[in-house]
Every structure is written in structure tokens, then in C-alpha cells.
C-alpha positions as CSV (number, residue, x, y, z in Angstrom):
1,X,0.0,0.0,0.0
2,X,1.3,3.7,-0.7
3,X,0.1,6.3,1.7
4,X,0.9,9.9,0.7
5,X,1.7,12.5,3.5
6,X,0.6,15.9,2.1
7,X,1.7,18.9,4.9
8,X,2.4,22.6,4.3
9,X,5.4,23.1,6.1
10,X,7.5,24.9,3.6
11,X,10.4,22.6,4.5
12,X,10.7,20.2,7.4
13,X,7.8,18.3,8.6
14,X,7.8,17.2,11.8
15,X,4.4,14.7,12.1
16,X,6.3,13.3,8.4
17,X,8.8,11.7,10.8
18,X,6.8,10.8,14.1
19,X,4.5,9.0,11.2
20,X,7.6,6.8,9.4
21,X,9.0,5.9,12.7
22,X,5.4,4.9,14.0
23,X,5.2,2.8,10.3
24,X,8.0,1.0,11.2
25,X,7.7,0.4,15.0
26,X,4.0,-0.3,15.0
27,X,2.3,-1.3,11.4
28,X,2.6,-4.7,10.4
29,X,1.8,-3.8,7.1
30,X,3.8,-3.1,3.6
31,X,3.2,0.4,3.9
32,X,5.5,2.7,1.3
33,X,5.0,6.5,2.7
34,X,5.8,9.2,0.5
35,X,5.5,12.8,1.5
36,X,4.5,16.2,-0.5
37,X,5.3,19.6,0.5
38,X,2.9,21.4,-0.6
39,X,3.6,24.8,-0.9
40,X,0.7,27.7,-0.2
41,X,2.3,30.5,-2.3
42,X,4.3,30.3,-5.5
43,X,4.0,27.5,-7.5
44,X,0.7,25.8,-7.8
45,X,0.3,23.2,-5.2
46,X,-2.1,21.5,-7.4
47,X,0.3,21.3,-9.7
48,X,2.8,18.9,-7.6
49,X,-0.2,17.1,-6.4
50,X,-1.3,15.9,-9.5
51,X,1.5,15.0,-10.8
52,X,2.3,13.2,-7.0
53,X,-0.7,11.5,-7.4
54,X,-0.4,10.3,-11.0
55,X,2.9,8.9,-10.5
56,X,2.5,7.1,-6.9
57,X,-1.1,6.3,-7.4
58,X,-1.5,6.3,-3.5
59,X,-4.2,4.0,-1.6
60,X,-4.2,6.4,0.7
61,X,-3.9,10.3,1.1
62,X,-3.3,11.9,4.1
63,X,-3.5,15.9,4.6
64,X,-2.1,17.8,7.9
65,X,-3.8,20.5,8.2
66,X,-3.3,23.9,9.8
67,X,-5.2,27.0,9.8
68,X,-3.2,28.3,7.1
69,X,-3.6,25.2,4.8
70,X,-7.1,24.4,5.5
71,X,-8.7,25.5,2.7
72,X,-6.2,24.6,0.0
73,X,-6.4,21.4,1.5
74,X,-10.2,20.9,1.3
75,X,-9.6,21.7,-2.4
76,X,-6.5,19.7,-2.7
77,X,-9.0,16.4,-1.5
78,X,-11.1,17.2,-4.3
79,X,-8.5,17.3,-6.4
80,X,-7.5,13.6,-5.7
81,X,-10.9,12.6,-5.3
82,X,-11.0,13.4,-9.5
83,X,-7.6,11.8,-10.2
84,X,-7.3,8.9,-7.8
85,X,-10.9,8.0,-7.1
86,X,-10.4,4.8,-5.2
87,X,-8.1,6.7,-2.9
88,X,-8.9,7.1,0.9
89,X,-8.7,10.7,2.0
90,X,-7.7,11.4,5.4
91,X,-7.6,14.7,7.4
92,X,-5.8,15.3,10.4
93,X,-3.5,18.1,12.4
94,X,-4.6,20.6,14.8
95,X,-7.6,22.4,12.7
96,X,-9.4,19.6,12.5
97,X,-8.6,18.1,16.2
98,X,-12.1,17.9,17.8
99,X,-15.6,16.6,17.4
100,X,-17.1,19.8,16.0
101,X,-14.1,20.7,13.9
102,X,-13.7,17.2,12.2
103,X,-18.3,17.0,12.0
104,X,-18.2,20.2,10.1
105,X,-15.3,18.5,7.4
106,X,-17.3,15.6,6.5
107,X,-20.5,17.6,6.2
108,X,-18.6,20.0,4.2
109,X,-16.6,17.9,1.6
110,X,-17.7,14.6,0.1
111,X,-13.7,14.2,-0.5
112,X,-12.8,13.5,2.5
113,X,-13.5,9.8,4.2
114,X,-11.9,10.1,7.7
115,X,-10.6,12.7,10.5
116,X,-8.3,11.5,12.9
117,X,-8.7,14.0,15.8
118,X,-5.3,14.1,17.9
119,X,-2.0,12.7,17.8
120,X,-2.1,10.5,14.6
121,X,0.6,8.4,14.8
122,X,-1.8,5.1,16.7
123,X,-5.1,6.0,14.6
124,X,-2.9,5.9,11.3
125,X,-1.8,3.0,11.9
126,X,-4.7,1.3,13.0
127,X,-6.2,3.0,10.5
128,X,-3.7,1.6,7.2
129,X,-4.4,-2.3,9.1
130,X,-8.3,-1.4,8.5
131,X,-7.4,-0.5,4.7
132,X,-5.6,-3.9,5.2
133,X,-8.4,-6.1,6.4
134,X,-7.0,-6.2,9.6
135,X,-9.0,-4.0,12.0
136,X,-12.0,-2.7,12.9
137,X,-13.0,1.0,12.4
138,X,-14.6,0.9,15.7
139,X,-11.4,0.2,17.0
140,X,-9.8,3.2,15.4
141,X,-8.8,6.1,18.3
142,X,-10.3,8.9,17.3
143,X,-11.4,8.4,14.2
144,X,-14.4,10.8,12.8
145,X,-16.3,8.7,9.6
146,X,-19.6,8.6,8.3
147,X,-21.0,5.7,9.5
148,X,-24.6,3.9,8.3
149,X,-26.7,5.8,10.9
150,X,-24.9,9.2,10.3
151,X,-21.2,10.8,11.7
152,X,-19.3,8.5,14.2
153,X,-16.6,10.1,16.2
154,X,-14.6,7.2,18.1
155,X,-13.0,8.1,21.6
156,X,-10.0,8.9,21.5
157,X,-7.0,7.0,22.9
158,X,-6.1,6.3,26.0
159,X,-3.3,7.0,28.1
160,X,-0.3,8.5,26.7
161,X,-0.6,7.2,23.5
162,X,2.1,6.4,20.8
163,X,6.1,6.3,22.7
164,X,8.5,7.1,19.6
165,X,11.7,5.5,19.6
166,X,15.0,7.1,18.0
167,X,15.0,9.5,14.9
168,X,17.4,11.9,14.6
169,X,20.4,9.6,14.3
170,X,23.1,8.3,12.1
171,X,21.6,5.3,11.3
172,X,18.0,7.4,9.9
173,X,20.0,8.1,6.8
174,X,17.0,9.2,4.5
175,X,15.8,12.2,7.3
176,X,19.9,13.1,7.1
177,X,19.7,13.3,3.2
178,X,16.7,15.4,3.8
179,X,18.2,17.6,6.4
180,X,20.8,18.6,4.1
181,X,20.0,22.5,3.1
182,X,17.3,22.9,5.4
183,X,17.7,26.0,7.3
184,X,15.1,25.2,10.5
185,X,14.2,22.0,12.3
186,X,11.3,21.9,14.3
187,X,12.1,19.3,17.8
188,X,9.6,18.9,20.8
189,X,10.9,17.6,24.4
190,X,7.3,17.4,25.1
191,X,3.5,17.4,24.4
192,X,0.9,19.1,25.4
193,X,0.4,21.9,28.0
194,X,-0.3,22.1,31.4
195,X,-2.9,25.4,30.8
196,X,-6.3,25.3,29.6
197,X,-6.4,28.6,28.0
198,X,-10.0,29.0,26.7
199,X,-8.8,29.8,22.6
200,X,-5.5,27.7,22.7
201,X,-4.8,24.5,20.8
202,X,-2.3,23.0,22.7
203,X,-4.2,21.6,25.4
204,X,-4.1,18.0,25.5
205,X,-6.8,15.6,26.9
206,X,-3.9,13.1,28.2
207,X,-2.3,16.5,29.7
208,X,1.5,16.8,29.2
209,X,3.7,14.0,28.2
210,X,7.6,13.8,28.7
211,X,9.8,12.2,26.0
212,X,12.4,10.2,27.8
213,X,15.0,12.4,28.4
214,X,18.1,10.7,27.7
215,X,16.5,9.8,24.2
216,X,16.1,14.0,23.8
217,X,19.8,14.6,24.8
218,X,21.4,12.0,22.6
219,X,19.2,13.6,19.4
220,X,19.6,17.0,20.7
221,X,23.4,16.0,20.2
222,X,23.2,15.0,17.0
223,X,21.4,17.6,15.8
224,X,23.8,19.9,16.7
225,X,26.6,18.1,15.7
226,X,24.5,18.1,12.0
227,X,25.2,22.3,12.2
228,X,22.1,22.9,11.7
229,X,21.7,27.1,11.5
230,X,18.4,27.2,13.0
231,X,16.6,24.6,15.8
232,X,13.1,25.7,16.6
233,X,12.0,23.8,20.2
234,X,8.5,23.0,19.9
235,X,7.2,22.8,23.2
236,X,4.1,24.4,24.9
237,X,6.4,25.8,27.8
238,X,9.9,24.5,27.1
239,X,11.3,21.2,28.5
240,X,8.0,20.8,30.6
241,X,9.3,21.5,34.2
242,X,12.1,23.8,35.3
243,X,14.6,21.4,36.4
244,X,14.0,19.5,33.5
245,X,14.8,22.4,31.3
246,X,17.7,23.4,33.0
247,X,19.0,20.6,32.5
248,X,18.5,20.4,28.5
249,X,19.8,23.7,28.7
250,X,23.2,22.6,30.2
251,X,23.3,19.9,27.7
252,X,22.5,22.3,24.6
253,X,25.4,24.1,26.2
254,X,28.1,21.4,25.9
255,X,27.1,19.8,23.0
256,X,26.0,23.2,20.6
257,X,28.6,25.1,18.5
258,X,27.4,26.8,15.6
259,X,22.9,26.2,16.0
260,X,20.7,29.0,16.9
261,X,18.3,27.4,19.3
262,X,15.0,29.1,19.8
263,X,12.7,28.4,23.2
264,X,9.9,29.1,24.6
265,X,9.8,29.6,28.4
266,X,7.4,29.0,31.2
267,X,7.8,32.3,32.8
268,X,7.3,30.1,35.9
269,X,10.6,28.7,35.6
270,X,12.6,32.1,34.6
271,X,15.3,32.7,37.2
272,X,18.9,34.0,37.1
273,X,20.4,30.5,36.7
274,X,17.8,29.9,33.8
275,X,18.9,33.4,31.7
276,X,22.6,32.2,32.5
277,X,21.7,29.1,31.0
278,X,20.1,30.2,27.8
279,X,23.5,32.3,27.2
280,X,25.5,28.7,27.8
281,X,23.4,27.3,25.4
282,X,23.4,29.6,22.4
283,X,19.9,29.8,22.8
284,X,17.7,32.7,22.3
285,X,13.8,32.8,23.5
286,X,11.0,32.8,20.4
287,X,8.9,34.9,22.4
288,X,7.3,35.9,25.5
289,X,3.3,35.2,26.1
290,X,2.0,38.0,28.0
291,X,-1.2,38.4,25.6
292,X,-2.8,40.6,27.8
293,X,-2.5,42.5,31.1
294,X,-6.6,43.3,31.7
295,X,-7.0,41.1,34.7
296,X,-10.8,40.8,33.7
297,X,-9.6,39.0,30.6
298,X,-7.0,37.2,32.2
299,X,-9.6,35.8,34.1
300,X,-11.9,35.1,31.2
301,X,-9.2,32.9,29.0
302,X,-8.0,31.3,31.8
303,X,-4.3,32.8,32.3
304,X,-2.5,34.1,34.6
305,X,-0.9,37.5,34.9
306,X,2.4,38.5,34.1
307,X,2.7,40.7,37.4
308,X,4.2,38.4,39.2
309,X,6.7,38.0,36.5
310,X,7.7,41.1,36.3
311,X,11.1,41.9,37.6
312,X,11.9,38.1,35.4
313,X,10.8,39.8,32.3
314,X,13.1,42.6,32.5
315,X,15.6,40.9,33.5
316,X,15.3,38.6,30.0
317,X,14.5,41.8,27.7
318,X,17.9,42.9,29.8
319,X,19.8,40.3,28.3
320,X,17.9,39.5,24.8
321,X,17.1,43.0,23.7
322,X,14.7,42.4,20.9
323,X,12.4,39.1,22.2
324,X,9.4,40.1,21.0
325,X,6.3,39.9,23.4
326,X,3.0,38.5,21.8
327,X,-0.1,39.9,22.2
328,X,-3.7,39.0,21.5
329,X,-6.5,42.0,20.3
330,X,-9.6,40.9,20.9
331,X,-9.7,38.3,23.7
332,X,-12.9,37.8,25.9
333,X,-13.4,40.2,28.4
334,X,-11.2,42.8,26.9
335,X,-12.2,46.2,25.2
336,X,-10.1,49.2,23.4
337,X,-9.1,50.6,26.9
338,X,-7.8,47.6,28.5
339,X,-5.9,46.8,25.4
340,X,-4.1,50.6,25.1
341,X,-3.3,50.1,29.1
342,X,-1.8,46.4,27.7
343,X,0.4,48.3,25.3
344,X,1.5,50.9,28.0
345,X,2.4,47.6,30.5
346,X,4.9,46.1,27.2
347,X,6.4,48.9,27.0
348,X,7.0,49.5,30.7
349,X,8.4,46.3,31.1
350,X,10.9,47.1,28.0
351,X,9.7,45.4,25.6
352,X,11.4,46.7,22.1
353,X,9.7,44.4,19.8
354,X,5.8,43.4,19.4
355,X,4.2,40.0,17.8
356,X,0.4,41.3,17.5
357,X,-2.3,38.9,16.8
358,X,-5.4,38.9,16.5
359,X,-7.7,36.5,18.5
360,X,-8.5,33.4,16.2
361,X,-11.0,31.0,16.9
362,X,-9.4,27.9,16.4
363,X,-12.3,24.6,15.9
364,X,-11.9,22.4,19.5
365,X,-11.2,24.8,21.7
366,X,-13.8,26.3,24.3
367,X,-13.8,29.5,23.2
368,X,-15.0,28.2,19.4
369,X,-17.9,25.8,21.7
370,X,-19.5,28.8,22.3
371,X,-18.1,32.0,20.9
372,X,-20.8,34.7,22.1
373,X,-20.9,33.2,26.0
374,X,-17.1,34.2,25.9
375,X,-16.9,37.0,23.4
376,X,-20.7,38.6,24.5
377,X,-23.6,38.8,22.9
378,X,-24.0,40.4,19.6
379,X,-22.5,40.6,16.3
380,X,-19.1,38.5,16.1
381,X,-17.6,38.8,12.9
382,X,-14.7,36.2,11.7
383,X,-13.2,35.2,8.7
384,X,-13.1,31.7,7.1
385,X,-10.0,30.9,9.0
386,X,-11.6,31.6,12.2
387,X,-9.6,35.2,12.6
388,X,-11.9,37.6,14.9
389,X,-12.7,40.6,13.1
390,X,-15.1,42.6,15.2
391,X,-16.9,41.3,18.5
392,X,-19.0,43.2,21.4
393,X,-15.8,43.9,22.9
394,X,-14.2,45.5,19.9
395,X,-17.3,46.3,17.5
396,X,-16.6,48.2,13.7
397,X,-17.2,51.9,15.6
398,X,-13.9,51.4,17.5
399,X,-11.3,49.8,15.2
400,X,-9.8,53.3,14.0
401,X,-9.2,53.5,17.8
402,X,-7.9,50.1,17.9
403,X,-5.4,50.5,14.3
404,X,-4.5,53.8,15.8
405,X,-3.0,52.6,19.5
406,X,-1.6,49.4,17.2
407,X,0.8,51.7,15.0
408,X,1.8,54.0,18.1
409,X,2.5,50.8,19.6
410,X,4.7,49.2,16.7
411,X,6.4,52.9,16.3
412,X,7.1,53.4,20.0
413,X,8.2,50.0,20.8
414,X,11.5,50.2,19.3
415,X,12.2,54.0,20.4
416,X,13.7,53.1,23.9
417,X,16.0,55.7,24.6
418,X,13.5,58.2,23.6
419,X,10.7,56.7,26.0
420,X,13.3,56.5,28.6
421,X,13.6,60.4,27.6
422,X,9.8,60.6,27.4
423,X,9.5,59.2,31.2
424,X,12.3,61.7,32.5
425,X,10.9,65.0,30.7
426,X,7.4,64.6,31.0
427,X,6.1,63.0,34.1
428,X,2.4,61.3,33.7
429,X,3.0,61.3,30.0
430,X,4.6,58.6,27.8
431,X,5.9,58.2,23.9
432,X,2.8,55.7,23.4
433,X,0.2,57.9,24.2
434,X,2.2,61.1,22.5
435,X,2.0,59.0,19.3
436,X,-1.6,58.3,19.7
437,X,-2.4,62.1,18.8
438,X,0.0,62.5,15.8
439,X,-1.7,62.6,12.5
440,X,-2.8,59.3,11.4
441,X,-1.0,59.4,7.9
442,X,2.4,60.0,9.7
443,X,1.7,57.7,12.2
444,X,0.5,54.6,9.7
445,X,4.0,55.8,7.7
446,X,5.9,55.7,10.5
447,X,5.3,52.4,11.5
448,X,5.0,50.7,8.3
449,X,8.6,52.2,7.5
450,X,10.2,50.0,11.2
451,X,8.8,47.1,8.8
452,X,10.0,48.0,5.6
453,X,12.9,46.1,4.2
454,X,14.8,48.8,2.6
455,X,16.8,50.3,5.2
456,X,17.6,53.8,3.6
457,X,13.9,54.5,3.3
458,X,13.4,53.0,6.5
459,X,15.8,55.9,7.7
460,X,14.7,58.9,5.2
461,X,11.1,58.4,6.9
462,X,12.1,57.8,10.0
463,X,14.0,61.6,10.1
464,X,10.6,62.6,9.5
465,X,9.9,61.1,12.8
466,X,12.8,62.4,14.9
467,X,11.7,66.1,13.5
468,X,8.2,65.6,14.7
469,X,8.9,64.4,18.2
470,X,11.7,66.6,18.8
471,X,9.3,69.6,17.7
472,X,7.3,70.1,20.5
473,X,10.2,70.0,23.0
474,X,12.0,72.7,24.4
475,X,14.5,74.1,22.1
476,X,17.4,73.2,24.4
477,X,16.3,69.4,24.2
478,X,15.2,69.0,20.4
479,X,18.8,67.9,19.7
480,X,18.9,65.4,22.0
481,X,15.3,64.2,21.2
482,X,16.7,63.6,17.5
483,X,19.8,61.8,18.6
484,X,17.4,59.7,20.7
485,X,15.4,58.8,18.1
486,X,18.2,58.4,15.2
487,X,19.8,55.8,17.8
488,X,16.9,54.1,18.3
489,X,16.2,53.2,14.8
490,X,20.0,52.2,14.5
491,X,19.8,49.6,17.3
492,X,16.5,48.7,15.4
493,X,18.3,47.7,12.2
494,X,20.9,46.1,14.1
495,X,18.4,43.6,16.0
496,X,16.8,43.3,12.6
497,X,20.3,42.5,10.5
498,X,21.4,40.1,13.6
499,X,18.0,37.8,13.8
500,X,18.1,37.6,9.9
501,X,22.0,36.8,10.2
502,X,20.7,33.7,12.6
503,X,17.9,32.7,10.2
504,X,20.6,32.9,7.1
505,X,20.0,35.9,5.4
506,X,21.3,38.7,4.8
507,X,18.5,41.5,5.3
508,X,15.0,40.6,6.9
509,X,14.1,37.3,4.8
510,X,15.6,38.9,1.3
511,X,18.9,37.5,0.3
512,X,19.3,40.2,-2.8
513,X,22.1,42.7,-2.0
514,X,21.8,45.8,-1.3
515,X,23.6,48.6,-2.9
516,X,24.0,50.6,0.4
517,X,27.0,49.1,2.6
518,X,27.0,51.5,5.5
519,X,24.8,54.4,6.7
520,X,26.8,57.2,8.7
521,X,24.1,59.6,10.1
522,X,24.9,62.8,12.1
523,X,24.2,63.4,15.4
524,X,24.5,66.6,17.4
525,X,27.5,68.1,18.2
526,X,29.2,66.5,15.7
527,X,29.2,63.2,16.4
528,X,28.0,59.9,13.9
529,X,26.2,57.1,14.1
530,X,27.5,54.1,12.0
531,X,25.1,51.5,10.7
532,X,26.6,49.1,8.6
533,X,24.8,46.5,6.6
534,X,25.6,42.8,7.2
């Protein structure tokens, strides 16, 4: 039998490998799996799947699907369905992990035979023996089908579920071959997550489970000893408890050269040690989630503050200047006020760099159960993928509000000497909420020019910037507003040029060269600023 993994990865697939180990561990079977990255922008994903299809004539297709392949998947099934129709078509990943989630794919596309809801790795291949002959559907875990009296949705298993053995190793030769030239590799110490946040997918009805950990130092090992540039860690909250992690951490440390390794942290088990640690390790931290700092939606999603975090946080902003902090616009229980006062908290703490989302309701999770007991009652309006557009909280009347404190945010976030200057010249008043009443033009300009790839118009409309802000300052302090300012956007670029050094390029994620070498720009007094381009 040929089963066809189809994923949207844009490189390294993760679930590709969990399912070939689990194949040869746990399928009696002659299953041959083939896998297709299917890309979402570019060439024609069609295109390779046809022509993946013709040639392998697979018995069975399987799709993993995320929000940002959905879609293209559920036309992608069709697709097959015309070429291959005595294929099985099976969906599975996070978007379709739940009852709900996997009842609306099999009332929506005739394509598609089965949804495995959860990990996959059993239910495929209990699911390949029942192609076989050899099982029973009933026996499937978590298995969605259309049965003879309607939809049946199996429970799913029990337990911990599949234990992988060994993969990243010498003796995997074919994931080696396909290592070579791929720029970031996706690892997980663990699964699951120990919260229940009310929109998150990570939540896990076994709860959290450990991979043994001498198995996750030896591949950890030879990963790094592959040189891989970039190694992504997985987890919910990295390494699952804080000894635990500490102790990856001073593995990563002896065994890592030349591998940037990105983490995310349980701020719960932040501490001096732990910072040291990262350092050791050549580790850097993805992100930090603070989401939100409105208690009343903290309360709603089911998280808990960052207050108690706080001295932790910038302590880490300290010593990784440029971790990004994510935040959610939108959640339950928030409004336009409690957001702004979120944005003023960030940038208190030190944050320099913003990830802003907005709240996306993802099919399985509590919040998508029952949107308007979380969101309120009234008009909630979301795209197909599930992204929240407007809600009760944050209704069409108030988004100029909304984009307006977003671009202040994005333009003062990076400006910290001249908040610092801000907080020292003006007391009660801050950069963010000068920003706010600056013309909306400017201010949209401004902030789509700290995202623009060129970095001499990032600079020529940037000056525009360090005029305005300087303008309404005493004329004794303009200069040093400028210089503020001009610095700023300086250690901007540099954070910029050093994370896209990491990632392997050589400005943001454009490898063309640029025609501009170095930037000298004149401070007051006399003095320079040197910026040169990596």
C-alpha cells in the first residue's frame, strides 16, 4: 500500500517523521509512505499534487492540516478525489482536532473519508491495518467517519498514546539526506500543555507527556553536531518543568557550536540560573506570552498575569534585547481601553519588539464551543479561517481606535532611549500615548517604515519622525530628542540585521544585495552614528 503524507510546512515536517517511525515500530503492514510539501504560495500546489498523485497512485492520502492550509487542503482532497478516485482521503493536524471541527469537514466535503482528531501516529496506523483487512473502524482512536446511521466520532485514545523511539540519528540516513540544506528543524521535548487557555490548541486531553530524556539529549546532540543554522524547540512551555529544562539547557550548552536554538519559556521557571543558561546554550527565547494584562480577561481565558513576572521579564528583555512579546487584540473580556493600558504595561516592562495577533477562533477549543458566552452577545464577525474581526468587545465603531494605538505601539516599541527620555521630561506622559495624537498618515507611515525592508527609506522616513517628536520640545532638548530617536532606529536595524543573520540571510528574509553598505548619520555636536549593513 502507498500512503501519501501531504503537509504545508514549507520545508521540514515534523508529524512526516513521528509517522515513518510509528510505520516501522508499529504497522505490520507493507506500507511505502511518500510525502509532499505542498507549498501555499508560488507554484501551484495543485500542480505537484497531480502530478504526486499520478505517478505514486497512492491508496491512501493523508492531509495535515493547519489553519493556514485548510482551505487549500479541502480543495486539494477534491483534487484527488478526481484523479485517484479509489483513494482514501484522510484529514488530520490541529484544525481539525475535535468533534465539532472534524463534523463540520465531513458535512462539508464529500472528498474527505476520515478525520483523525489528535495525535495521529496510533489511529494511522490502526487505520492503514483497516485498509488492510485487519481492523476494525470501531477500533480506530479517534477516528471521525460517516457511519450507516450518520457521523461517528470514536474516543480517543487512552493514556499517553504512541512512545517514539530514536530518529534523529546516524543510522536514519534518509531524514539526514533530507536535512541537508534545510535551514530550520522543528524538535519537541514534550507534548501538550499544562494550561487550559480557553482559545488555545495546545491543550491535551492526556495532559503533558515527557519524551524520555536521555532519548532528547542524545538527538539534541546530533542535531547539533549536524550544524544545523536554526533549531526551533516545539514545546508548549519548554522542557516541561524547570529542572528539566535546566538541564537540556546545560546539555545544549556542551554539545552546541554553531545552532541557533529558539525556546519558549514557562515564565514560571525564569530565574537567574535559567537566563545564564540560555547564554550557555546559544539559545535565544522565540517569544514571551503576556497576551494581555486586563485582569478581567486574564480571568476570562483562563491565564494568569504577568505581574508576578515582572522583575523576570526585565531581567530577560535585559539580556535578549529584541524578544518580541505577543499579544492577543480581541480576547474575551477585553475592550479598546484595556488593550491601550496592555500596550502601556509592554512597554514599561521594556519590551522593544511586538508580535500582535489577532484572537483566532481555532475549531476544539472552548472559546469556538460557544463563541458569544465568551466574546458577549451580539454581532461576532470572523473570517473563514476563524480570525476575529469585530466582536461586542471590539465592535466596527472602535477599530480606528484600535489601528490607531496598534501603529503607536509598533512605532514606539523600538524608540527606547526616547521613551526612557519621554518618562524623564514629562512626568504622567509617555511616547505611546504622545503617538496616539499625531496625525494618522504619519503615524500609519511611520510604522509601516520599522517594517519595511529597505533600510535607507526605512531611515529617510524615519527623520521625519525624529523632526516631529523633537518639535514640541524645548528648544534646548530638540537635539537630544533627535539623537534619541536616530539611535533608536539604528539599534533597530541592528536587532533586525542580527535575527536575519541567525535565520541565514542577509537583510530581513531577502537574500538580494543591497547597494547601500553602510549608513553614517549625524548626530548633534558633531558626532556619527554608524550602521553598517551585514
Amino acid at each position: 500500500m502507498k500512503f501519501l503524507f501531504v503537509h504545508g510546512w514549507g520545508g521540514f515536517s515534523l508529524a512526516e517523521w513521528y509517522f515513518r517511525a510509528a510505520l516501522r515500530s508499529s504497522c505490520p503492514h507493507d506500507v511505502r509512505m511518500h510525502a509532499l510539501d505542498m507549498p501555499m504560495h508560488g507554484i501551484p500546489g495543485t500542480d505537484l499534487l497531480a502530478r504526486a498523485v499520478g505517478v505514486l497512485s497512492p491508496g491512501v492520502v493523508g492531509f495535515s492540516c493547519h489553519s493556514w492550509t485548510i482551505h487549500a487542503f479541502l480543495e486539494a482532497a477534491s483534487v484527488v478525489r478526481h484523479l485517484c478516485p479509489e483513494a482514501y482521503i484522510v484529514f488530520g493536524g490541529p484544525q481539525v482536532g475535535s468533534v465539532q471541527a472534524a463534523a463540520r469537514i465531513l458535512d462539508r466535503s464529500e472528498a474527505v473519508d476520515f478525520v483523525v482528531r489528535g495525535p495521529g501516529e496510533v489511529a494511522l496506523c490502526r487505520l492503514l491495518a483497516w485498509f488492510a483487512g485487519a481492523e476494525s473502524l470501531e477500533e480506530v482512536p479517534g477516528l471521525s467517519y460517516r457511519g450507516d446511521e450518520g457521523l461517528r466520532h470514536n474516543e480517543p485514545a487512552g493514556g499517553r498514546g504512541w512512545t517514539r523511539g530514536p530518529i534523529f540519528e546516524s543510522a536514519n540516513t534518509e531524514l539526514a539526506e533530507r536535512l541537508d540544506g534545510v535551514t530550520e528543524v522543528s524538535y519537541e521535548t514534550l507534548r501538550g500543555c499544562r494550561r487550559s487557555c480557553l482559545y488555545c490548541l495546545y491543550p491535551s486531553p492526556q495532559g503533558v507527556s515527557l519524551l524520555d530524556e536521555a532519548l532528547v539529549c542524545r538527538e539534541l546532540e546530533w542535531l547539533c553536531a549536524f550544524e544545523l543554522p536554526h533549531l526551533r524547540m516545539a514545546d508548549s512551555h519548554f522542557g516541561g518543568s524547570a529542572p528539566r529544562a535546566k538541564r537540556l539547557l546545560r546539555h545544549l550548552a556542551r554539545v552546541n557550536r554553531r545552532t541557533s536554538v529558539k525556546i519558549y519559556p514557562d515564565l514560571e521557571h525564569l530565574d537567574d540560573e535559567y537566563l545564564g543558561l540560555l547564554r550557555d546554550a546559544r539559545a535565544e527565547v522565540t517569544s514571551i506570552g503576556v497576551e494581555t494584562t486586563n485582569a478581567r480577561s486574564l480571568a476570562a481565558i483562563r491565564r494568569p498575569g504577568v505581574d508576578r513576572h515582572r522583575e523576570m521579564v526585565g531581567a530577560l528583555l535585559g539580556r535578549f534585547p529584541g524578544t518580541p512579546v505577543d499579544l492577543i487584540v480581541g480576547l474575551p473580556g477585553d475592550d479598546p481601553a484595556g488593550l491601550e493600558q496592555t500596550f502601556r504595561d509592554v512597554l514599561d516592562l521594556g519590551a522593544s519588539a511586538v508580535n500582535l495577533f489577532r484572537l483566532q477562533i481555532f475549531p476544539g477549543t472552548p472559546l469556538a464551543d460557544d463563541p458569544p458566552a465568551h466574546l458577549g452577545a451580539g454581532s461576532i464577525r470572523s473570517t473563514s479561517t476563524g480570525q476575529v474581526v469585530s466582536s461586542p468587545g471590539f465592535p466596527p465603531s472602535c477599530q480606528a481606535e484600535v489601528g490607531r494605538s496598534i501603529h503607536a505601539l509598533q512605532v514606539a516599541a523600538p524608540l527606547v532611549r526616547a521613551r526612557r527620555l519621554r518618562a524623564r521630561q514629562r512626568l504622567g506622559s509617555t511616547l505611546f500615548d504622545d503617538l496616539r495624537g499625531v496625525d494618522s498618515d504619519d503615524l500609519a507611515e511611520w510604522a509601516a517604515a520599522l517594517q519595511s525592508r529597505s533600510p535607507v527609506r526605512m531611515l529617510r522616513r524615519l527623520e521625519r519622525l525624529a523632526e516631529r517628536v523633537a518639535a514640541g520640545e524645548p528648544e534646548e532638548d530638540r537635539a537630544a530628542w533627535r539623537d534619541a530617536v536616530t539611535l533608536d532606529v539604528v539599534d533597530h536595524l541592528r536587532r533586525v540585521c542580527a535575527t536575519a543573520r541567525r535565520r541565514g540571510f542577509r537583510w530581513m528574509d531577502d537574500e538580494r544585495p543591497r547597494p547601500v553598505s553602510r549608513v553614517v548619520l549625524r548626530l548633534s555636536g558633531g558626532r556619527r552614528a554608524v550602521w553598517d549593513l551585514p
